[in-house]
Structures are given as C-alpha cells and as structure tokens.
Phi, psi and omega in degrees: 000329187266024204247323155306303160278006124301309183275339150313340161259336141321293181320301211257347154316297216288299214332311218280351178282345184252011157309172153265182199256167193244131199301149169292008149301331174100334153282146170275123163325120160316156156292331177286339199266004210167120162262040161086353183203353186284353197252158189190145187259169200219166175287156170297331175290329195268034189186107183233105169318132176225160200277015140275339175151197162284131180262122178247141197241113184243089185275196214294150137110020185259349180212121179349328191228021160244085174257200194300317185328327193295150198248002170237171166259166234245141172205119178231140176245150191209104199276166196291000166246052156231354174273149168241153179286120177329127179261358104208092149105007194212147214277113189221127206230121164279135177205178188231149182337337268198328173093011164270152205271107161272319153241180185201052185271154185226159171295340137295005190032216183251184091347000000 
C-alpha cells in the first residue's frame, strides 16, 4: 500500500512539473508555449504593429531567456496568424534562448 502511494505522490510531483508556468496575470501559459522562464509579459513600447503583423523588439536583460550579457536585441516579426488574444489585455512573448518564437500574445489578438 505504501509502495502505492509513493507512486501515486511522484506521478502527480512529475504531473505538476510539466504545467506551464502561470502569466502575472493570473491564467496559464499554454505547454506548448513555455518551460517554467520562456513566457514573460512585455511593454506596449517593445511591439509595433505592421500591416502583416507584429515587430517585437527585446533588448537584453528585458525578458527572461534574453539576457543583459546579450550585446543585441532579440527582433522578431510575427505575422498576424501566429498572435493569439491576450486573455488579459497585455502583450506577452514566449521565446527560447536562442531568440525564436514560440507564443505570442497581444491584446488585440490575430488572425
């Protein structure tokens, strides 16, 4: 029985490690989008709408997986069917060390 229940506390230890991480906001990051440091909500100045979609500009030390060592800033464009809608209202960019994008939400959401 107690051999049950280790594993049954290990199973939901692992479950609970493989969430996404939760937004300041108060919602969860998708899994797909995000490994506990990739998502970070960002300023309204670091994001300029273009008629194809958004350009985000991150320099170093502004986002969790850029950091200040980096001697450029992370510039990604993200056309309008890769934002998904903010759930709330603030502009937020999951990316992986590497400066590639993996989410992207904005308060106006996408396409």
């Amino acid at each position: 029985m107690r051999a049950l229940a280790s594993i049954a506390m290990l199973l939901a230890a692992g479950a609970t490690q493989t969430h996404a991480h939760r937004a300041p906001g108060g919602w969860d990051y998708p899994f797909e989008c995000c490994s506990e440091a990739d998502c970070a909500r960002i300023d309204p100045s670091e994001v300029r709408e273009t008629p194809s979609g958004f350009v985000v500009t991150i320099m170093p030390g502004r986002h969790p997986m850029w950091a200040s060592e980096r001697r450029q800033p992370a510039v990604l464009d993200i056309p309008y069917q890769k934002a998904r809608l903010s759930p709330d209202g603030f502009f937020h960019l999951c990316m992986n060390d590497a400066g590639e994008l993996l989410c992207f939400f904005s308060p106006g959401g996408g396409s």
